[in-house]
N, CA, C and O atoms as a GROMACS GRO file, in nm:
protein
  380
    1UNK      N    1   0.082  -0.119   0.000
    1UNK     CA    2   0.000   0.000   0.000
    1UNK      C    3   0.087   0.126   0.000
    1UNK      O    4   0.041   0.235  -0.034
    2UNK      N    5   0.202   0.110   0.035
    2UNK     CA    6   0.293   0.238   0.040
    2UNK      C    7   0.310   0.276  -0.110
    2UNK      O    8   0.329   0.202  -0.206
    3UNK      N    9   0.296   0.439  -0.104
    3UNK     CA   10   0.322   0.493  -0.264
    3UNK      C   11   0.168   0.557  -0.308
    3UNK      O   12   0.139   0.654  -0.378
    4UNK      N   13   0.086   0.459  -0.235
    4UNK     CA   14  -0.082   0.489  -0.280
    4UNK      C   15  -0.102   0.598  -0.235
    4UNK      O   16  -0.077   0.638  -0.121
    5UNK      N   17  -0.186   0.694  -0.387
    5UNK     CA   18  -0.212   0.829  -0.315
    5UNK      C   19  -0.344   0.841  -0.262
    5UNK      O   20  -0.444   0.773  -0.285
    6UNK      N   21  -0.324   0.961  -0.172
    6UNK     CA   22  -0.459   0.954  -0.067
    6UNK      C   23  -0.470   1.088  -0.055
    6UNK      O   24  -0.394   1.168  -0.111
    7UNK      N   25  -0.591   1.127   0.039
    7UNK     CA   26  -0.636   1.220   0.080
    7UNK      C   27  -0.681   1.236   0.214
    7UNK      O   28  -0.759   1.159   0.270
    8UNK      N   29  -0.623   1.352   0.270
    8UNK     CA   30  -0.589   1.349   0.405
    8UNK      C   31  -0.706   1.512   0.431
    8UNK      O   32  -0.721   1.606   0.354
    9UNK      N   33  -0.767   1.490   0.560
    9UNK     CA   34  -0.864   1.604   0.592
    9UNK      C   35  -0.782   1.664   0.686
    9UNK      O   36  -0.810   1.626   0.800
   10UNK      N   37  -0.663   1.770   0.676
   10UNK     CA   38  -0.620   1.851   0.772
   10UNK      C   39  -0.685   1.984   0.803
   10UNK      O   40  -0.766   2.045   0.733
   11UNK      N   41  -0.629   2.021   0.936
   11UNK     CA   42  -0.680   2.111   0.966
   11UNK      C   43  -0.771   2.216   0.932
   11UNK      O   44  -0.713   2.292   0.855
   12UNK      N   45  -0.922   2.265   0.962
   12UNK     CA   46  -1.009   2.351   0.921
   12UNK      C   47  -1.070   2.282   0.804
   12UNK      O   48  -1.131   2.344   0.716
   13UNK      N   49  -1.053   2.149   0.805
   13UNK     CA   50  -1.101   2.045   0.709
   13UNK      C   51  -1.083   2.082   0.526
   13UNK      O   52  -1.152   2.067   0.425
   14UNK      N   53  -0.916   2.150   0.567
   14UNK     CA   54  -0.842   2.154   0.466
   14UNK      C   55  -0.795   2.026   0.330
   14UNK      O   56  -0.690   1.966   0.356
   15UNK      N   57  -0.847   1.998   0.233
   15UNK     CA   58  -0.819   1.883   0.176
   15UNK      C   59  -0.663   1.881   0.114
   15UNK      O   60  -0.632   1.974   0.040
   16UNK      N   61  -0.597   1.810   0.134
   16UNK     CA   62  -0.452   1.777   0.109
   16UNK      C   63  -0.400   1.633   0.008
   16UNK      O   64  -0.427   1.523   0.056
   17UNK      N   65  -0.353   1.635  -0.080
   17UNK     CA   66  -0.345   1.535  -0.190
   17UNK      C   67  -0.200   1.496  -0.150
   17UNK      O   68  -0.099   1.566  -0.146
   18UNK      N   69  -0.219   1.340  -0.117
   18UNK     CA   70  -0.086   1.313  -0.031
   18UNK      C   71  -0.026   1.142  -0.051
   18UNK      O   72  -0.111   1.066  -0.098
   19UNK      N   73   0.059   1.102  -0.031
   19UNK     CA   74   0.084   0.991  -0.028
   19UNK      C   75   0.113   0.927   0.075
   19UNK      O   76   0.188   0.979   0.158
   20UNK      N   77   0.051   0.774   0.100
   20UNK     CA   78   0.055   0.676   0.226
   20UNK      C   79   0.170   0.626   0.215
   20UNK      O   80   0.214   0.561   0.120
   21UNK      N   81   0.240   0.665   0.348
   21UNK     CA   82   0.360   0.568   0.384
   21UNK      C   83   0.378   0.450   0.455
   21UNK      O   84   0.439   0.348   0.425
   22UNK      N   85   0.308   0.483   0.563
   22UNK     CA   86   0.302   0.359   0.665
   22UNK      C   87   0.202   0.414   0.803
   22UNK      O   88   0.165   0.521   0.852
   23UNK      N   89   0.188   0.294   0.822
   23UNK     CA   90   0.100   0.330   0.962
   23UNK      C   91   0.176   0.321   1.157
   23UNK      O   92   0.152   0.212   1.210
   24UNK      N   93   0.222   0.380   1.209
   24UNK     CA   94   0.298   0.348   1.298
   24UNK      C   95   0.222   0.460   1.439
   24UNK      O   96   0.152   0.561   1.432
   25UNK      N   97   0.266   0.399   1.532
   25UNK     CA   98   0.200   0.428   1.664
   25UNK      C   99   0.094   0.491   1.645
   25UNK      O  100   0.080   0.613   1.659
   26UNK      N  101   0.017   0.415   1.612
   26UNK     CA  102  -0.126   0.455   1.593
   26UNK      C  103  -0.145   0.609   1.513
   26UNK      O  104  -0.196   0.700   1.577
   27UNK      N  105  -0.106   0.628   1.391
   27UNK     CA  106  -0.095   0.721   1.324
   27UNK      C  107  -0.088   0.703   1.164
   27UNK      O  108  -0.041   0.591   1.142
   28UNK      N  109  -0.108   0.752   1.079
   28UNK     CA  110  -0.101   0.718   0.956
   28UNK      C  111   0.016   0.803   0.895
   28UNK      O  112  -0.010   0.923   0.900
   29UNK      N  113   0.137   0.774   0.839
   29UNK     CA  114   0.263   0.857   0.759
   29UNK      C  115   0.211   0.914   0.660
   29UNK      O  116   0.130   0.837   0.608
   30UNK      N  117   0.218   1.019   0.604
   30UNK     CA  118   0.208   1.070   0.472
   30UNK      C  119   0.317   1.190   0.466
   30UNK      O  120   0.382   1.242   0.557
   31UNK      N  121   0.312   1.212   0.342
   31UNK     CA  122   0.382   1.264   0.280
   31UNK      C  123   0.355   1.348   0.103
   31UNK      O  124   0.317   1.271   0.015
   32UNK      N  125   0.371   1.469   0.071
   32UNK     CA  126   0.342   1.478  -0.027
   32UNK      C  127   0.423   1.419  -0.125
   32UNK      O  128   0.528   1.362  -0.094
   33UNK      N  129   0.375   1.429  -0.261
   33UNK     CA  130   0.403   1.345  -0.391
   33UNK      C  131   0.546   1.396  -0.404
   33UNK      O  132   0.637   1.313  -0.398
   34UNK      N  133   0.562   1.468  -0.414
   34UNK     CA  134   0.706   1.528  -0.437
   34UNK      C  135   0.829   1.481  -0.339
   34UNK      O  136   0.945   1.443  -0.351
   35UNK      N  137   0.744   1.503  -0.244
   35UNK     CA  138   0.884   1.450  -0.123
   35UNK      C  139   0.853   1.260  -0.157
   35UNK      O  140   0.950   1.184  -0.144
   36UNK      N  141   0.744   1.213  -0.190
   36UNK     CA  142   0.797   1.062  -0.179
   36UNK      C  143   0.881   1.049  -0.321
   36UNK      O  144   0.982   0.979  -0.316
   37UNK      N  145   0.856   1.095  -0.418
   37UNK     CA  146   0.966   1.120  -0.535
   37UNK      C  147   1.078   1.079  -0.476
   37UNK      O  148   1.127   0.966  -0.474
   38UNK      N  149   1.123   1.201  -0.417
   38UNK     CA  150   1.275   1.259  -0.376
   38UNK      C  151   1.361   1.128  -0.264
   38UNK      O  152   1.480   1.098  -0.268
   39UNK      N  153   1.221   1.050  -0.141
   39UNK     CA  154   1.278   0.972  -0.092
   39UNK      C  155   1.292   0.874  -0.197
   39UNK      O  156   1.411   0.859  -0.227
   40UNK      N  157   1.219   0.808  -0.258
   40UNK     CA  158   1.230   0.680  -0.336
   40UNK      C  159   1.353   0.662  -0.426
   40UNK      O  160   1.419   0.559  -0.442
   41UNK      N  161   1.372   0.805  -0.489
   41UNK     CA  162   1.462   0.784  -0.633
   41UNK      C  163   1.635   0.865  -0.511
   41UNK      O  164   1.738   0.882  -0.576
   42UNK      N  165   1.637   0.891  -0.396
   42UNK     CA  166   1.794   0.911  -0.319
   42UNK      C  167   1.790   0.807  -0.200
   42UNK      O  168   1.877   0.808  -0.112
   43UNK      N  169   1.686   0.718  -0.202
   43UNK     CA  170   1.667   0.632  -0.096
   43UNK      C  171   1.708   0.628   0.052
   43UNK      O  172   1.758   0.551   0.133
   44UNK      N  173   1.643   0.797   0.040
   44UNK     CA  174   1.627   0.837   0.174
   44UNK      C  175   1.587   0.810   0.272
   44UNK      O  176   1.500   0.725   0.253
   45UNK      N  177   1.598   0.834   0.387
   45UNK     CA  178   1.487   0.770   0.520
   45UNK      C  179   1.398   0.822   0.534
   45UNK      O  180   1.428   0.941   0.532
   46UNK      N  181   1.272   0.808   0.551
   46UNK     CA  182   1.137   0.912   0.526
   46UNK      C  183   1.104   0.978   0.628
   46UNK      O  184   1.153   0.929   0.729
   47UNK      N  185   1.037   1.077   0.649
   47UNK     CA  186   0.976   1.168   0.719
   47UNK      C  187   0.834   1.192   0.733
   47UNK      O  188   0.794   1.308   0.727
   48UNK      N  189   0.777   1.125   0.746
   48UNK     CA  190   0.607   1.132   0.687
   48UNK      C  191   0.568   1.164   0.819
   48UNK      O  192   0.597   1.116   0.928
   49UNK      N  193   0.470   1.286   0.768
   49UNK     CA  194   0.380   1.341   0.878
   49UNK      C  195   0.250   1.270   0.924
   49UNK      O  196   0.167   1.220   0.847
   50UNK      N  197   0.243   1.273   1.067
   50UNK     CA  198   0.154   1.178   1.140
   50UNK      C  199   0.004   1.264   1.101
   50UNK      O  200  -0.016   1.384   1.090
   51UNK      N  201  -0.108   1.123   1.085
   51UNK     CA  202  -0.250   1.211   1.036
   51UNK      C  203  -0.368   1.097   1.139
   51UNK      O  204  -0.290   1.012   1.182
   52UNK      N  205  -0.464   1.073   1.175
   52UNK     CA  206  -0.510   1.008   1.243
   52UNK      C  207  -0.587   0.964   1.119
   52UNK      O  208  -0.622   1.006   1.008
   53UNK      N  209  -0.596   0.823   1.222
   53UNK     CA  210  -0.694   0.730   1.038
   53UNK      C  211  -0.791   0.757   1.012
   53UNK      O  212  -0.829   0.734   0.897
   54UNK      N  213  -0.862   0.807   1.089
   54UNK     CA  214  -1.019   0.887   1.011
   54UNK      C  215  -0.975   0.972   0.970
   54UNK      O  216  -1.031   1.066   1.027
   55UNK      N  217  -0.887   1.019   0.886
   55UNK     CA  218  -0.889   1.178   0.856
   55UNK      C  219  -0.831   1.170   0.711
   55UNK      O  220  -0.818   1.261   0.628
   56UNK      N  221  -0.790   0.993   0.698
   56UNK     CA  222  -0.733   0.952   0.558
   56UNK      C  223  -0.868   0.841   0.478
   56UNK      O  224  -0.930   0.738   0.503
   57UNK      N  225  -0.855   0.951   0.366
   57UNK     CA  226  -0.934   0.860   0.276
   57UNK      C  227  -0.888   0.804   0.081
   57UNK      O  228  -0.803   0.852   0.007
   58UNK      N  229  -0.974   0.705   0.059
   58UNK     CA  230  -0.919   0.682  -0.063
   58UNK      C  231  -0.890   0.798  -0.173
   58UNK      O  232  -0.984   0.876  -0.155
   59UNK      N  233  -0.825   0.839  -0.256
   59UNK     CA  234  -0.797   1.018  -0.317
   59UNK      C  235  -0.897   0.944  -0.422
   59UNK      O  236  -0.898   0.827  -0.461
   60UNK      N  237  -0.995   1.076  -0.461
   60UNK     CA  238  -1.052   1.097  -0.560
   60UNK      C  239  -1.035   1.243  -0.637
   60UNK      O  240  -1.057   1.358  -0.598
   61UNK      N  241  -0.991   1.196  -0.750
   61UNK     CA  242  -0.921   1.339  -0.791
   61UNK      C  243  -1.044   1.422  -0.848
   61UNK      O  244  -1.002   1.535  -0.872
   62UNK      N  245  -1.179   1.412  -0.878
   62UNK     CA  246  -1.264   1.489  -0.852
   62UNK      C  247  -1.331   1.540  -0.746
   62UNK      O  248  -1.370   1.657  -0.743
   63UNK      N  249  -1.351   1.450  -0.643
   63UNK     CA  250  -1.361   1.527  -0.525
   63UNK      C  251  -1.271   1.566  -0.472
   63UNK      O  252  -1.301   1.612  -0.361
   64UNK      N  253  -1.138   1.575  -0.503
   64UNK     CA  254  -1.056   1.675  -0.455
   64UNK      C  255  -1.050   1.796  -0.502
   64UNK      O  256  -1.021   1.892  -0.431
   65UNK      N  257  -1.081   1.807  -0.646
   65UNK     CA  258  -1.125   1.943  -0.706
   65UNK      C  259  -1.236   1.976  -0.593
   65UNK      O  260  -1.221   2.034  -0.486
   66UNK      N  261  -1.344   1.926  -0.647
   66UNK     CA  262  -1.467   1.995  -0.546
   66UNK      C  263  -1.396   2.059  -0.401
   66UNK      O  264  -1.390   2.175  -0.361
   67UNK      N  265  -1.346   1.925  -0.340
   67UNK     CA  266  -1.338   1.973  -0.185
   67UNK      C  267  -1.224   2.144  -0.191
   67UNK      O  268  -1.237   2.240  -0.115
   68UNK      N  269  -1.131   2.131  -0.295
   68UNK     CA  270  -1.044   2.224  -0.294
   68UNK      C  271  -1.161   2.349  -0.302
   68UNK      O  272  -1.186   2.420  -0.205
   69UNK      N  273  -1.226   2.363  -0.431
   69UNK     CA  274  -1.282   2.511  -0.420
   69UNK      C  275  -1.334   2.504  -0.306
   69UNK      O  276  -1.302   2.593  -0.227
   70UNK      N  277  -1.449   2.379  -0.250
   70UNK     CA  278  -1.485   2.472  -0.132
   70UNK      C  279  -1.448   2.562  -0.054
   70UNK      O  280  -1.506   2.662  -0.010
   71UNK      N  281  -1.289   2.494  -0.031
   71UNK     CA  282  -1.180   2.511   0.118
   71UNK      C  283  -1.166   2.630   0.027
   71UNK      O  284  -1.183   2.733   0.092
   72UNK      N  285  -1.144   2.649  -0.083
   72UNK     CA  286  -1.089   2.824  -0.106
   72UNK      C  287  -1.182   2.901  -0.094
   72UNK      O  288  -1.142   2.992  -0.021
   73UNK      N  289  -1.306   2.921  -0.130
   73UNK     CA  290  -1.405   2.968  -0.135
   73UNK      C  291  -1.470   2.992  -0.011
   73UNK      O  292  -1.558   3.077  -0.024
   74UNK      N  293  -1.460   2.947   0.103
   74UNK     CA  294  -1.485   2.941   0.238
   74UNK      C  295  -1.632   2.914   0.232
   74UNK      O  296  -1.724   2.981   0.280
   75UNK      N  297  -1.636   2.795   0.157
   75UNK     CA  298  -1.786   2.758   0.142
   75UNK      C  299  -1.825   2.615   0.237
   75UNK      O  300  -1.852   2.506   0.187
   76UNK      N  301  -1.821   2.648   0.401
   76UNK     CA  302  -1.823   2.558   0.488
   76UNK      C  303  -1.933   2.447   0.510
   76UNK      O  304  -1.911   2.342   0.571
   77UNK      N  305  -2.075   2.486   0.445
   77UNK     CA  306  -2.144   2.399   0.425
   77UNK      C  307  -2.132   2.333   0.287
   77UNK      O  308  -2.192   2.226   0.292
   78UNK      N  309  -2.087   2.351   0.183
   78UNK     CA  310  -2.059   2.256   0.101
   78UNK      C  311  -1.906   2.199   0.171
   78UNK      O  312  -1.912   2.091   0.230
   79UNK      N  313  -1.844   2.231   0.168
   79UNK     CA  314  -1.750   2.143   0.202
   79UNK      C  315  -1.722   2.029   0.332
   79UNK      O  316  -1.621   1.964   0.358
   80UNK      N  317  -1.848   2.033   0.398
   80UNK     CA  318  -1.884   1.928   0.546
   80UNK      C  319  -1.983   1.852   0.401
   80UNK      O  320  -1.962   1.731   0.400
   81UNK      N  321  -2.049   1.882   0.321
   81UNK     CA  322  -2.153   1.771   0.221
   81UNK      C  323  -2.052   1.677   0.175
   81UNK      O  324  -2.063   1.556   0.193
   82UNK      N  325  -1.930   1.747   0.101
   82UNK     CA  326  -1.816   1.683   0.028
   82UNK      C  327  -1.731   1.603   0.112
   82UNK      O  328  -1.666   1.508   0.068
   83UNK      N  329  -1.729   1.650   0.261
   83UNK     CA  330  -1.630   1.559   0.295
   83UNK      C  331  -1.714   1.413   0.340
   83UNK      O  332  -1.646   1.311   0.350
   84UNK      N  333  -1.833   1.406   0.360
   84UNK     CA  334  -1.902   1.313   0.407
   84UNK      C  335  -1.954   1.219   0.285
   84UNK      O  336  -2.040   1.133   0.301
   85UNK      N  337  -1.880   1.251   0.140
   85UNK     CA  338  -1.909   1.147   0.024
   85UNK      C  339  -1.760   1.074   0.007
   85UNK      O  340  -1.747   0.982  -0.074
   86UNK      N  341  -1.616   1.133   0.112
   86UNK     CA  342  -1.572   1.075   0.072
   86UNK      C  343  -1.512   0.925   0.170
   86UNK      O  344  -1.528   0.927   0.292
   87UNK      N  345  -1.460   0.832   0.119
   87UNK     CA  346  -1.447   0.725   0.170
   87UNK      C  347  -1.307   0.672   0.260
   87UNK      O  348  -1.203   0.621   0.218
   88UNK      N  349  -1.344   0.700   0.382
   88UNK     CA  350  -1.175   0.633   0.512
   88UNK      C  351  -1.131   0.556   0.433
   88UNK      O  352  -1.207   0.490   0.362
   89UNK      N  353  -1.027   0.548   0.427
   89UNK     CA  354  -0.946   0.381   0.430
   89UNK      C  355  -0.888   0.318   0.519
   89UNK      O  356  -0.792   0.375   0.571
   90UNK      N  357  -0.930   0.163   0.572
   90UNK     CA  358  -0.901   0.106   0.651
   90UNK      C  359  -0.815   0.038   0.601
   90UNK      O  360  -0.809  -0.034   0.501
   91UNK      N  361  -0.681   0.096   0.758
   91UNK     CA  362  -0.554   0.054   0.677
   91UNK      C  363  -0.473  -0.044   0.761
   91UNK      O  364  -0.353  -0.068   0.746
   92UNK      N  365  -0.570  -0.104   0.867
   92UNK     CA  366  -0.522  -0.212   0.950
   92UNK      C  367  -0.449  -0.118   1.057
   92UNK      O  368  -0.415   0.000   1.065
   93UNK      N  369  -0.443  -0.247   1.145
   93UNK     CA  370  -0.379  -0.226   1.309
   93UNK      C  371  -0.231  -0.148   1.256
   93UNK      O  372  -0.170  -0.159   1.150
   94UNK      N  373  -0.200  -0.055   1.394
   94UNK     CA  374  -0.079   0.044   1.386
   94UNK      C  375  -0.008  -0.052   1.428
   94UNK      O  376  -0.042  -0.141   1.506
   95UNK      N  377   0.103  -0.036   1.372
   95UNK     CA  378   0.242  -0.136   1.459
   95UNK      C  379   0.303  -0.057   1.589
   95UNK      O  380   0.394  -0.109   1.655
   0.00000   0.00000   0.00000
């Protein structure tokens, strides 16, 4: 599953287009596309920022359009409609 891109609901239910790294102390790794680039192809040690697992879902690159204008647009009731079409991913027990 590492590499799979996702979508992460940060803060102010900001939508973020991101990639799954791993799941560890009860947290989900991500990382944007660019930085997993950069680790994969200098086979770096990763850095992936901790996200809680409800807050990661499968990426849909149209509802990430949608969810984006909302979040720019400060259109808070469409964007609580949009986030509730999109789908968690269950990504198994944290190590």
């Amino acid at each position: 599953m590492r590499g799979t891109p996702v979508l992460a609901r940060a803060y102010g239910d900001e939508p973020v287009r991101a990639i799954f790294w791993d799941v560890v102390s009860g947290s989900v790794g991500i990382c944007s596309p660019q930085l997993y680039d950069e680790w994969i192809q200098r086979q770096e040690d990763p850095r992936p920022i901790g996200f809680p697992g409800d807050s990661i879902y499968a990426f849909d690159a149209d509802l990430y359009r949608l969810l984006e204008q909302a979040w720019q647009h400060q259109d808070w009731k469409r964007l609580a409609a949009l986030w509730s079409k999109a789908h968690v991913l269950v990504l198994g027990k944290a190590n």
